[in-house]
LUMNUZA-302892 format. One record per residue (C-alpha): x, y, z; residue number from 0. Coordinates in steps of 0.2 Angstrom, whole numbers, always signed. Layout:
[[X Y Z] NUM]
...
***
This chain:
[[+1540 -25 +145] 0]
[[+1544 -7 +147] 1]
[[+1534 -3 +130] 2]
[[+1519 -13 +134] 3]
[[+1519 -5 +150] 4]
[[+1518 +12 +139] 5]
[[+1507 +9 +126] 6]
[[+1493 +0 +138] 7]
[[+1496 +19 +148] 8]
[[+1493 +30 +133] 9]
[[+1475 +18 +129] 10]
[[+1471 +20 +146] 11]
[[+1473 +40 +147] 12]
[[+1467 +42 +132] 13]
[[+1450 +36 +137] 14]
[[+1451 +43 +155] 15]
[[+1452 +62 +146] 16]
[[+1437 +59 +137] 17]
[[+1429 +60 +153] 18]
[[+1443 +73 +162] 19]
[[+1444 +87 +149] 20]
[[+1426 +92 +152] 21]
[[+1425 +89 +172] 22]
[[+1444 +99 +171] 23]
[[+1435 +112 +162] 24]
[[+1420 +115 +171] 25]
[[+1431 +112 +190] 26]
[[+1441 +127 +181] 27]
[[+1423 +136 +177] 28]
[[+1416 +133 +194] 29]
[[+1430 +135 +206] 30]
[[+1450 +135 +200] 31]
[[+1447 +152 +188] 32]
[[+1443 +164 +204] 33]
[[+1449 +154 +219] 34]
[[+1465 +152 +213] 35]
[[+1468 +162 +197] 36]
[[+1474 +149 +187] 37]
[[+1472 +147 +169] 38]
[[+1463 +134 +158] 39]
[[+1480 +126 +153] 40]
[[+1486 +125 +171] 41]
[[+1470 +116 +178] 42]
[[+1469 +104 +162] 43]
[[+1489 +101 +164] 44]
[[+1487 +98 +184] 45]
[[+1473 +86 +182] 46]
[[+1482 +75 +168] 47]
[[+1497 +73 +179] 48]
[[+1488 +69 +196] 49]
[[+1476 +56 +183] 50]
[[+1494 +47 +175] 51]
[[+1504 +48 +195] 52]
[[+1488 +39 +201] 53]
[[+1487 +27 +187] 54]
[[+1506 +24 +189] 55]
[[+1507 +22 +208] 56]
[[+1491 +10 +206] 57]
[[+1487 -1 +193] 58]
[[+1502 +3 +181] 59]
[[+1514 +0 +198] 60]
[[+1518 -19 +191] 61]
[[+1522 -12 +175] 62]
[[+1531 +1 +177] 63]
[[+1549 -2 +187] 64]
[[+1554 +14 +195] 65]
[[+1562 +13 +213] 66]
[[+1554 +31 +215] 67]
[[+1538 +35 +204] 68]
[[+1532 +54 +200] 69]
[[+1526 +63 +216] 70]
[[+1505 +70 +212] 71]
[[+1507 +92 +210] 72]
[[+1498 +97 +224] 73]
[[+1482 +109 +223] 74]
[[+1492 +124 +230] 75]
[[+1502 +123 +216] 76]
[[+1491 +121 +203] 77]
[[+1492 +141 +200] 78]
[[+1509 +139 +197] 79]
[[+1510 +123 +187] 80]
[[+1512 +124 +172] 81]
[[+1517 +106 +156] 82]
[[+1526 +105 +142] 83]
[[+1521 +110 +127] 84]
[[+1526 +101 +112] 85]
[[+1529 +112 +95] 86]
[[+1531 +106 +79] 87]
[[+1548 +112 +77] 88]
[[+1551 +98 +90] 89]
[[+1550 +84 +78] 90]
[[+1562 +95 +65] 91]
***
């Protein structure tokens, strides 16, 4: 069940960013770039991981059997938040 559970997340997020990239970018254009002097890659980063906690504490939470599921990043520490990146040399 776990990879069911996985794949129907990655559809799901996948057509929420279509919509999240360009309102992450123009909140980062608006506000986050002079209020809080975070970068691009932070405020994209920050809003994908509060988008797949709330889809994971909400209507993934069947799915998904964690006894503690990820915590959302809080706005404060968006400045300071910062994702994995994945390089090629990680598949090597």
């Amino acid at each position: 069940m776990r990879g069911v559970a996985g794949f129907c997340l990655l559809v799901v997020r996948g057509f929420l960013l279509w919509f999240l990239v360009p309102l992450a970018f123009l909140a980062w254009l608006a506000v986050h770039s002079w209020v809080q002097r975070a970068r691009l890659k932070q405020s994209l980063a920050w809003y994908d991981r509060n988008v797949v906690v709330a889809l994971l504490r909400g209507p993934f939470r069947v799915l998904v059997d964690a006894e503690q599921p990820p915590g959302f990043v809080p706005l404060s520490r968006m400045r300071t938040y910062d994702a994995h990146t994945i390089g090629i040399m990680d598949f090597i």
